[in-house]
Each structure stands twice: as C-alpha cells, then as structure tokens.
N, CA, C and O atoms as a CHARMM CRD file, in Angstrom:
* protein
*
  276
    1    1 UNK  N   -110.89800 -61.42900-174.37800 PROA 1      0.00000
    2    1 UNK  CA  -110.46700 -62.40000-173.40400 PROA 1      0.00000
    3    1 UNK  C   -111.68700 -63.13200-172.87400 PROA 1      0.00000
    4    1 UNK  O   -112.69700 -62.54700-172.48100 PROA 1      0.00000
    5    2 UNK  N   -111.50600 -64.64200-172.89000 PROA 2      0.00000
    6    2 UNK  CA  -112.56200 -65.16000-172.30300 PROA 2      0.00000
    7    2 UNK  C   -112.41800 -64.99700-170.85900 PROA 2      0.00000
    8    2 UNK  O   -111.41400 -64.64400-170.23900 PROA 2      0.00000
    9    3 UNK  N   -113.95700 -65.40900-170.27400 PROA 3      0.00000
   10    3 UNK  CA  -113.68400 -65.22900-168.72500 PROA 3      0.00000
   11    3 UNK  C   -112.94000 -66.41700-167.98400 PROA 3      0.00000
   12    3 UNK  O   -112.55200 -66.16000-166.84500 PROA 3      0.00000
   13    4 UNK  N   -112.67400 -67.77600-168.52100 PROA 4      0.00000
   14    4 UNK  CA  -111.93100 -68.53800-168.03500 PROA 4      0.00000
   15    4 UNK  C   -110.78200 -67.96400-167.83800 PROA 4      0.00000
   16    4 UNK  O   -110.33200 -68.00400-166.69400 PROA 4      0.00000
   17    5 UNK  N   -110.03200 -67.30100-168.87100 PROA 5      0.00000
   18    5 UNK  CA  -108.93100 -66.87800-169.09800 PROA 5      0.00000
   19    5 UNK  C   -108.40000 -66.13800-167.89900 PROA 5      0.00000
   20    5 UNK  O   -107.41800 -66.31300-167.17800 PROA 5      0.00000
   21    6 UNK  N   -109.62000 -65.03000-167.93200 PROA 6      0.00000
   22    6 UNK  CA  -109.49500 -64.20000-166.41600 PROA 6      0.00000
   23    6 UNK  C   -109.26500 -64.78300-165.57100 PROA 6      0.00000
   24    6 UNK  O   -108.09700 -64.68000-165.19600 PROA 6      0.00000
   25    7 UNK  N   -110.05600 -65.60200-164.87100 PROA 7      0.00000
   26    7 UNK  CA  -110.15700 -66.94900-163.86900 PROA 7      0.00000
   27    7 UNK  C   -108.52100 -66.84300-164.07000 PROA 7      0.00000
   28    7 UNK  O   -107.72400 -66.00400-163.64900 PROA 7      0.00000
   29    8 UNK  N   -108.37900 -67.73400-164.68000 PROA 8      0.00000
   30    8 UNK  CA  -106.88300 -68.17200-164.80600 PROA 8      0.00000
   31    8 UNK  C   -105.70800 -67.38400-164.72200 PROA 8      0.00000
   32    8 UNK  O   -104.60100 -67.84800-164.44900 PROA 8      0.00000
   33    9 UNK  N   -105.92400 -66.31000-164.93200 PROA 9      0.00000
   34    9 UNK  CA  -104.79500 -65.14600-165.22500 PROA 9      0.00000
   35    9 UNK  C   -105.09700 -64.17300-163.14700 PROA 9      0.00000
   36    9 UNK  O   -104.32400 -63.43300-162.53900 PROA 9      0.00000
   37   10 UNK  N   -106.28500 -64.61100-162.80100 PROA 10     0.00000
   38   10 UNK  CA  -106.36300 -64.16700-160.91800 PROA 10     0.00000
   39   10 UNK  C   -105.94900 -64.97900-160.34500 PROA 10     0.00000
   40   10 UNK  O   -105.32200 -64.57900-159.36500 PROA 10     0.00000
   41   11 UNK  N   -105.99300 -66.45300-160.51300 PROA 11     0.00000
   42   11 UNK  CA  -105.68300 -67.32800-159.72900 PROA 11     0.00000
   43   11 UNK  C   -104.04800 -67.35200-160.10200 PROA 11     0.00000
   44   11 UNK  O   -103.34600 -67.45800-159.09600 PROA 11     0.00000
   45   12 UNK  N   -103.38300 -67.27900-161.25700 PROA 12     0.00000
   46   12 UNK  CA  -101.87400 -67.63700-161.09200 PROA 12     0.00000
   47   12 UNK  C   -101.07300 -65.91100-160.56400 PROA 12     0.00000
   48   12 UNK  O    -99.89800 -65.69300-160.26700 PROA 12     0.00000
   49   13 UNK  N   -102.19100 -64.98800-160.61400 PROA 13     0.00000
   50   13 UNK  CA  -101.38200 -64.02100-159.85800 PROA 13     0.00000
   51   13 UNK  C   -101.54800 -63.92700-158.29300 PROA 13     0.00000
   52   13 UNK  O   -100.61100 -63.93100-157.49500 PROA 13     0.00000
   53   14 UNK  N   -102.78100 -63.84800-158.00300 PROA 14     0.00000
   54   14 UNK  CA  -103.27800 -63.76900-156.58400 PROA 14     0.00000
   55   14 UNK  C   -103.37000 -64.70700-155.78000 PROA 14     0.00000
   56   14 UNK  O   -103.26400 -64.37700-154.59900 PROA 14     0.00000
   57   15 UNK  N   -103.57500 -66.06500-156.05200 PROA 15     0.00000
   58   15 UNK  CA  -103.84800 -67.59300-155.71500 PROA 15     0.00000
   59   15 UNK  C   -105.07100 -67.46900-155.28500 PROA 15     0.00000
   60   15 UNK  O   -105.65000 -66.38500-155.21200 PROA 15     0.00000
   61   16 UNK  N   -105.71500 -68.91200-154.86600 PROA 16     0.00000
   62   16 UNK  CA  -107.30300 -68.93800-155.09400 PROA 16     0.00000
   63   16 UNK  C   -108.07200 -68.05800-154.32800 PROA 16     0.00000
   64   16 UNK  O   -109.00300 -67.40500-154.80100 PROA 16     0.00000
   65   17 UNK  N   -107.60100 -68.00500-152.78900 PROA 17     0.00000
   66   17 UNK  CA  -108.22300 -67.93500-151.51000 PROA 17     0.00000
   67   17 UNK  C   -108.14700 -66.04900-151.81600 PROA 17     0.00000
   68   17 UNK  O   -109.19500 -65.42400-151.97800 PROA 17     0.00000
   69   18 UNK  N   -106.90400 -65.41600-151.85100 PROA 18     0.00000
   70   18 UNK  CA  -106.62100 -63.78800-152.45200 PROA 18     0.00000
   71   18 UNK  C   -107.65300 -63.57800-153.64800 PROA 18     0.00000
   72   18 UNK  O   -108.75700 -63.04200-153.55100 PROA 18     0.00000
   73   19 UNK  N   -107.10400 -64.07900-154.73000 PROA 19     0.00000
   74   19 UNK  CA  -108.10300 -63.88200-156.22000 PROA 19     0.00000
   75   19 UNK  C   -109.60300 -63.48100-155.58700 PROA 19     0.00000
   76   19 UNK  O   -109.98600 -62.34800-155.29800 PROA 19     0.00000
   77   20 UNK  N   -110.34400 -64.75100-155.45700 PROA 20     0.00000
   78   20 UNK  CA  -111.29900 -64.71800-155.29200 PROA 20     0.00000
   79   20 UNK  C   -112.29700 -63.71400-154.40500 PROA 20     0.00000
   80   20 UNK  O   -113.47200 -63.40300-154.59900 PROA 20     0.00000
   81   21 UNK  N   -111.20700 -63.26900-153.18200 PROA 21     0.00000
   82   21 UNK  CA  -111.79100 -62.06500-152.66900 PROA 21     0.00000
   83   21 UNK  C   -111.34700 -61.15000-153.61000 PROA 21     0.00000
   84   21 UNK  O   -112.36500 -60.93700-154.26700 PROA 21     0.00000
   85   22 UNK  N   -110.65200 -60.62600-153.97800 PROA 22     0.00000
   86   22 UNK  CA  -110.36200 -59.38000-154.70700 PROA 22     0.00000
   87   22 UNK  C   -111.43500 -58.69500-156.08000 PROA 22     0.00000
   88   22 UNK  O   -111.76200 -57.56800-156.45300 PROA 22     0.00000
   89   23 UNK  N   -111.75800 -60.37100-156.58700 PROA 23     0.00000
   90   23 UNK  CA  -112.93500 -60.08800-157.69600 PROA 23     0.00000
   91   23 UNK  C   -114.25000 -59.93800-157.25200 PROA 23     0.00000
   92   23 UNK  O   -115.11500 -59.41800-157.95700 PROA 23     0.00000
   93   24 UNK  N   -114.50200 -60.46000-155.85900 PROA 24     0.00000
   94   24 UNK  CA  -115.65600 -60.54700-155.38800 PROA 24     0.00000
   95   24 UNK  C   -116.30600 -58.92300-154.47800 PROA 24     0.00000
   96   24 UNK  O   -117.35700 -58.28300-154.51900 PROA 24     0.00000
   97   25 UNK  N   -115.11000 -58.81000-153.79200 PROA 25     0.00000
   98   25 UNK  CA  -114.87500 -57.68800-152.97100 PROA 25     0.00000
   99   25 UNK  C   -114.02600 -56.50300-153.36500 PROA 25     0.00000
  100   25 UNK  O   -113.80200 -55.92600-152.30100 PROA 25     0.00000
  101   26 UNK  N   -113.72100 -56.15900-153.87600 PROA 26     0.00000
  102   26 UNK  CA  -112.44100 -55.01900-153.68500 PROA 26     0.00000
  103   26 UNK  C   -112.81600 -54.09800-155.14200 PROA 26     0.00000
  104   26 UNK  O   -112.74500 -54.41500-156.32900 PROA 26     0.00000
  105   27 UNK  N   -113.18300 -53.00100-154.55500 PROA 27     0.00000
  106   27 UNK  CA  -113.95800 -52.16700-155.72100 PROA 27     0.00000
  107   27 UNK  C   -112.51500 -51.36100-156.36300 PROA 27     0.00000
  108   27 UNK  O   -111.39600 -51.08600-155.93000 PROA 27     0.00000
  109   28 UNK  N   -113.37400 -51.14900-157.82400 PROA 28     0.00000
  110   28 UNK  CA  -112.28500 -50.41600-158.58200 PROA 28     0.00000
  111   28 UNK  C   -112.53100 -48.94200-159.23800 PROA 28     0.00000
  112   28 UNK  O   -113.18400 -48.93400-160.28200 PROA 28     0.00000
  113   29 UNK  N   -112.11500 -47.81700-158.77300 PROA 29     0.00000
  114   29 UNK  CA  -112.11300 -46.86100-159.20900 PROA 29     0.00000
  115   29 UNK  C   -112.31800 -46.54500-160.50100 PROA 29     0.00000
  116   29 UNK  O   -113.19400 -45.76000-160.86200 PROA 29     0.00000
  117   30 UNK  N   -111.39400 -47.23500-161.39900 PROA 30     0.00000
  118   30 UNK  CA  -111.33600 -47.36600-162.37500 PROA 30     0.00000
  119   30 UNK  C   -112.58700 -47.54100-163.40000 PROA 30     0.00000
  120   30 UNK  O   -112.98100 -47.00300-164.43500 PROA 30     0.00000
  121   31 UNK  N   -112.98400 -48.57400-162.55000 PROA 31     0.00000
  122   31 UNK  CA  -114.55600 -49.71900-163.33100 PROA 31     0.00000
  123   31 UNK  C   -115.43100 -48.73200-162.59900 PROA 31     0.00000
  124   31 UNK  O   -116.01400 -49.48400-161.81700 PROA 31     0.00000
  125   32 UNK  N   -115.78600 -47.79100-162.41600 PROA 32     0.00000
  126   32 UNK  CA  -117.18000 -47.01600-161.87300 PROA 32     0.00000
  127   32 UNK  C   -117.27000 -47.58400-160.44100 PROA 32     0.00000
  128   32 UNK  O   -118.39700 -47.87700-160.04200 PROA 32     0.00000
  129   33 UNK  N   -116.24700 -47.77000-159.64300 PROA 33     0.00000
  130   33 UNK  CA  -115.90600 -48.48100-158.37200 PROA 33     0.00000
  131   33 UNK  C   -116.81800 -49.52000-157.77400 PROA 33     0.00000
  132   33 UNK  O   -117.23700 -49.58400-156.61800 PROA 33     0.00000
  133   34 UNK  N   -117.07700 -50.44300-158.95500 PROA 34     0.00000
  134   34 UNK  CA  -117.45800 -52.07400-159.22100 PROA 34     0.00000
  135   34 UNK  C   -116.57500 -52.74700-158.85700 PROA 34     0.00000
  136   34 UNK  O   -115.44000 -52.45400-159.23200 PROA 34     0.00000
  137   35 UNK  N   -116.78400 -53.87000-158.00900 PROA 35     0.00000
  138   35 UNK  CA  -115.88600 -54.83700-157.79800 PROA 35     0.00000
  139   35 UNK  C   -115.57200 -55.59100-159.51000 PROA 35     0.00000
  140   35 UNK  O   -115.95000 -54.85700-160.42300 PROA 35     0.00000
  141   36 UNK  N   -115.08600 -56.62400-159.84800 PROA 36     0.00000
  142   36 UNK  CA  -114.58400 -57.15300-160.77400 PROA 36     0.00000
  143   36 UNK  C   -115.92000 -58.01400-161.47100 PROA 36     0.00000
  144   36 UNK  O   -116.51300 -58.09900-162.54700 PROA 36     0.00000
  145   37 UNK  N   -115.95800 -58.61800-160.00200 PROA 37     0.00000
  146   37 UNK  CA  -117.73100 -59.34400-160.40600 PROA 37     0.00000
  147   37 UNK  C   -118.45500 -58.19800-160.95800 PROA 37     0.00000
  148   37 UNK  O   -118.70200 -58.47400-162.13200 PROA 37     0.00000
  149   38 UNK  N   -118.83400 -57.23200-160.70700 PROA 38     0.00000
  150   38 UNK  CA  -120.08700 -56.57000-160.74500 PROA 38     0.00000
  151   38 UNK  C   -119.62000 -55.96800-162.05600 PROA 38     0.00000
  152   38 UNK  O   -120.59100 -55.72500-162.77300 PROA 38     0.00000
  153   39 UNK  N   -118.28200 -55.59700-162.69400 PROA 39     0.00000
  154   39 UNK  CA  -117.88200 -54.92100-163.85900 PROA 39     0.00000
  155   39 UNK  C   -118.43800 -55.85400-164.91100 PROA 39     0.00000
  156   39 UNK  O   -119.36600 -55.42900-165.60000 PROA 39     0.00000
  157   40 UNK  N   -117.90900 -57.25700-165.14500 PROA 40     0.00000
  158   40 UNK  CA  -118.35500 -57.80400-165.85100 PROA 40     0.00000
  159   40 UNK  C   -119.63400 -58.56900-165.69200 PROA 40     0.00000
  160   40 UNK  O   -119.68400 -59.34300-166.64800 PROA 40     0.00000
  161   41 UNK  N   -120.53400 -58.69500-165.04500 PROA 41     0.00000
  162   41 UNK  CA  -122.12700 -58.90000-165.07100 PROA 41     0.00000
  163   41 UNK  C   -122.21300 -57.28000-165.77200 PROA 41     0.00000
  164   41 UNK  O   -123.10300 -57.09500-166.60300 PROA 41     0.00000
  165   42 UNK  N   -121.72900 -56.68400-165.59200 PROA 42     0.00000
  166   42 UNK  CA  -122.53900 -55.13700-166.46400 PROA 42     0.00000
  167   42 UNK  C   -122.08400 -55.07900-167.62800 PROA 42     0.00000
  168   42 UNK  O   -122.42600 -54.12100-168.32200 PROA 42     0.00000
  169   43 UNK  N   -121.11200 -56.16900-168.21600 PROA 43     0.00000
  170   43 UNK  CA  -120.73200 -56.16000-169.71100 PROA 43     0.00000
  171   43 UNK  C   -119.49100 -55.73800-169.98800 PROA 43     0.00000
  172   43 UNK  O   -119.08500 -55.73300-171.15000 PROA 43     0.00000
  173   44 UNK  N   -118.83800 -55.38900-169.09900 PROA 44     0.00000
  174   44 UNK  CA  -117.36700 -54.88000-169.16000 PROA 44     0.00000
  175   44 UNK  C   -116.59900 -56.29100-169.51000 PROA 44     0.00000
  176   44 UNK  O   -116.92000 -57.42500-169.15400 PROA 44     0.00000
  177   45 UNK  N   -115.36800 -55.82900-170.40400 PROA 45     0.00000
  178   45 UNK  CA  -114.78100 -57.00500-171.59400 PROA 45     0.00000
  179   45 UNK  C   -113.61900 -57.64600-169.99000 PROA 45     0.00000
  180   45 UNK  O   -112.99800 -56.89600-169.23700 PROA 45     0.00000
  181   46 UNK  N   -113.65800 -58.75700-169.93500 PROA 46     0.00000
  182   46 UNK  CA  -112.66400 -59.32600-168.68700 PROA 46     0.00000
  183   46 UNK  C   -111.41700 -58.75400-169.05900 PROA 46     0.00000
  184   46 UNK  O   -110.77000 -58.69000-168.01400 PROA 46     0.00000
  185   47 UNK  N   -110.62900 -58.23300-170.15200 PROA 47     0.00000
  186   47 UNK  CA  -109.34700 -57.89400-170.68400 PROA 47     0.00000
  187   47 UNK  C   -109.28300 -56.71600-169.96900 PROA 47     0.00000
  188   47 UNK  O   -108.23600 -56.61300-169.33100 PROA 47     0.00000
  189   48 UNK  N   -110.17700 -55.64300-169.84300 PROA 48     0.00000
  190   48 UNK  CA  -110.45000 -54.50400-169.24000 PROA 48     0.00000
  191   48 UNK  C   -110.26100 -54.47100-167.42100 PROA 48     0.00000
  192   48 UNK  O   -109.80900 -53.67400-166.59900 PROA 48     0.00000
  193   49 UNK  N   -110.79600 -55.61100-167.39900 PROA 49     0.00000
  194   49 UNK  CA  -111.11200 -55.73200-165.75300 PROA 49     0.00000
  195   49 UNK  C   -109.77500 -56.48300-165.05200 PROA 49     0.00000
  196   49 UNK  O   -109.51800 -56.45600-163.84900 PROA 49     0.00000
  197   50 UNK  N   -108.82300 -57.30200-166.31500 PROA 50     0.00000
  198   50 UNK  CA  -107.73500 -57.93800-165.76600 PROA 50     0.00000
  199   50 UNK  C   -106.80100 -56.78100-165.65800 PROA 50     0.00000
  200   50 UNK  O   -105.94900 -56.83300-164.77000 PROA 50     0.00000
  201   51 UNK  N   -106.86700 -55.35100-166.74100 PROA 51     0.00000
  202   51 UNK  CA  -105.72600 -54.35600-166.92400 PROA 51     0.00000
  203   51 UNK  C   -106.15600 -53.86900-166.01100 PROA 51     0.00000
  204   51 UNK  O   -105.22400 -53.32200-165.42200 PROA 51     0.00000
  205   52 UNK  N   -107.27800 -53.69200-165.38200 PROA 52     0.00000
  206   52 UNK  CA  -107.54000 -52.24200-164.46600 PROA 52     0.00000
  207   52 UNK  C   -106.79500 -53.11400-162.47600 PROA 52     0.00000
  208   52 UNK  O   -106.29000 -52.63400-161.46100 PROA 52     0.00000
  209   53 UNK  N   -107.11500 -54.24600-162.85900 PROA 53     0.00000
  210   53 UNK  CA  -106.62900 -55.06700-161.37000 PROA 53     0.00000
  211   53 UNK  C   -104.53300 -54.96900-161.43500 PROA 53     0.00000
  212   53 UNK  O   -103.76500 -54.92800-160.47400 PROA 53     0.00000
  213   54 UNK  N   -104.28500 -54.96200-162.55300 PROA 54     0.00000
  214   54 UNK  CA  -103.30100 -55.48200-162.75300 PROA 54     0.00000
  215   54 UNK  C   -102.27100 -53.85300-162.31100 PROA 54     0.00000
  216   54 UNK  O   -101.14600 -53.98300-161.82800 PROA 54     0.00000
  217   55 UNK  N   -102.91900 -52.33900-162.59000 PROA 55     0.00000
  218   55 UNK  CA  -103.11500 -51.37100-162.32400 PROA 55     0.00000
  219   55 UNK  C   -103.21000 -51.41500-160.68800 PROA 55     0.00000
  220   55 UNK  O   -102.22500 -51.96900-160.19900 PROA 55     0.00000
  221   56 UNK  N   -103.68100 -51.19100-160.22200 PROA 56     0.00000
  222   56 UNK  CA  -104.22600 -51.61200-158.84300 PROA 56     0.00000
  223   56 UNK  C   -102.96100 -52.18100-158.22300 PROA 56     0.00000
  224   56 UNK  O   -101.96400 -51.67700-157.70600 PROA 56     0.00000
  225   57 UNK  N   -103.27700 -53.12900-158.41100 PROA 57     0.00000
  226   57 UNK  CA  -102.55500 -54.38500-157.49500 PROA 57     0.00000
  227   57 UNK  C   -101.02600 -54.12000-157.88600 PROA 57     0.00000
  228   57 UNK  O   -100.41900 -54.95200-157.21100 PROA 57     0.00000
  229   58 UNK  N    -99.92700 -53.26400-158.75700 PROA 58     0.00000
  230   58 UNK  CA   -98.78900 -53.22600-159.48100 PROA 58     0.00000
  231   58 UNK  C    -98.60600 -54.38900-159.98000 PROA 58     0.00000
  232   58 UNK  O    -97.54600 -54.94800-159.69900 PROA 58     0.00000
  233   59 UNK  N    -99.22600 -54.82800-160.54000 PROA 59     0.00000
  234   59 UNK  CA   -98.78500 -55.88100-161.08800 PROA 59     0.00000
  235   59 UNK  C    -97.54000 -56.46700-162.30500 PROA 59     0.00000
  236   59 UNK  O    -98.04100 -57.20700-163.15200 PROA 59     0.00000
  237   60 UNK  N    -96.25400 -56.25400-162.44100 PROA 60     0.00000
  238   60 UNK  CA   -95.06300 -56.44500-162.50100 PROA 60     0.00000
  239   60 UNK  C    -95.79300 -56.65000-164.43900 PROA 60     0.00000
  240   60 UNK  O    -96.53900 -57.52900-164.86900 PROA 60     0.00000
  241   61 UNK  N    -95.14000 -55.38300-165.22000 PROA 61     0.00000
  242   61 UNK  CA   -95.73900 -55.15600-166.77100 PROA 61     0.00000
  243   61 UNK  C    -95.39100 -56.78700-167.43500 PROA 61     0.00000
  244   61 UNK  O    -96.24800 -57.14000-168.24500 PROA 61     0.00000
  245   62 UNK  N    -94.58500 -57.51600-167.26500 PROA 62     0.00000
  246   62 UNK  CA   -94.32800 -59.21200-167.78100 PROA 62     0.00000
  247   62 UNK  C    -95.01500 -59.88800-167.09500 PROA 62     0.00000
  248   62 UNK  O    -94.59500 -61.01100-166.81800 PROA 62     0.00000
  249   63 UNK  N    -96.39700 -59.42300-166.54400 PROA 63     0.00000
  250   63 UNK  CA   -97.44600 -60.64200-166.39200 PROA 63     0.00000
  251   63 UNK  C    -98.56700 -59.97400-166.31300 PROA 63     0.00000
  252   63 UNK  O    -99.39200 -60.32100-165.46800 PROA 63     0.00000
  253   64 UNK  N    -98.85200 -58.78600-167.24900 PROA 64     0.00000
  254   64 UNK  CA  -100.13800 -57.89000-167.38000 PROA 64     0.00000
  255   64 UNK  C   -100.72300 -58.22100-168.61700 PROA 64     0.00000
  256   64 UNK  O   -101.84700 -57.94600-169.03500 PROA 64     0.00000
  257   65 UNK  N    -99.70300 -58.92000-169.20600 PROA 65     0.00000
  258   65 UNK  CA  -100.81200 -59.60600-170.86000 PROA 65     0.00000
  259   65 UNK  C   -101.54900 -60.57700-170.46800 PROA 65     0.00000
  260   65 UNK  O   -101.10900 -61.28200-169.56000 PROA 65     0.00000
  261   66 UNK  N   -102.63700 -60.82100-170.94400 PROA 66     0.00000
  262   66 UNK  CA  -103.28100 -61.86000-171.19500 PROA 66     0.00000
  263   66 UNK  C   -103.06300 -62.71500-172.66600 PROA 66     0.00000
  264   66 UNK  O   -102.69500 -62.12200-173.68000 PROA 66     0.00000
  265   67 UNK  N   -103.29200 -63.94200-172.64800 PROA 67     0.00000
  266   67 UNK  CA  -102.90700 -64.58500-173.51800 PROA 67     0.00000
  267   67 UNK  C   -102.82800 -64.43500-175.20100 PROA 67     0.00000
  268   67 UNK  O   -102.10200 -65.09200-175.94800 PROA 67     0.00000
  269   68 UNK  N   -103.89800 -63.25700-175.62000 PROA 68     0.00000
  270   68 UNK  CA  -104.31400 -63.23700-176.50800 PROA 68     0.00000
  271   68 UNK  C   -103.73200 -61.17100-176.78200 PROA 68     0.00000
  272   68 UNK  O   -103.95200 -60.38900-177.70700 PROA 68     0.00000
  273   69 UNK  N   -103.21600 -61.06900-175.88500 PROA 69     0.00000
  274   69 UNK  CA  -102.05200 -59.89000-175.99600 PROA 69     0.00000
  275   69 UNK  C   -100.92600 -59.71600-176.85000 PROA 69     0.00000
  276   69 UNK  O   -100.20200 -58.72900-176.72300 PROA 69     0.00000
C-alpha cells in the first residue's frame, strides 16, 4: 500500500481534523506502541499500520481493505 493510499483510507474513515491526530498521536500496542507516524518512519508497510488502526478503532470488516486487498 502506498502511503497516499493510507492518507486516503484515514481521512475517509476518521475525517481530516480526527485522522490526523490519531496518526500523529495515539500509540499502538500493536506497532511496538508507535504512533502511526513513528511506525512507518521505522519502515513498517502502511497496509500494516492501516490493519492495526482499523483493529483499534473497530473498524466495521467492509472498510478494512485497502485498495489493493
């Protein structure tokens, strides 16, 4: 997954002002309890970091694919 994709796949779940804190701020157990930013600056694949939020957040299984799912 590209990282636009991600972008795109936080903003149509969370909307801009939510998304954007959540990737910036909101650590994940999951990811070595890295926020989203900090998972992928360490190389973690965005597909990884969209399943582990999507986990998290319940995110409803008919909008946990990403495009290339």
């Amino acid at each position: 997954m590209r990282l636009t994709e991600f972008g795109n796949l936080v903003l149509t779940e969370f909307g801009q002002a939510r998304g954007d804190a959540i990737v910036a701020d909101h650590s994940l157990l999951s990811l070595g309890n890295r926020t989203p930013v900090q998972a992928i600056e360490d190389g973690q694949d965005p597909r990884d970091v969209w399943r582990a939020l999507c986990v998290e957040f319940d995110v409803p299984p008919e909008r946990r694919l990403g495009p290339d799912d």
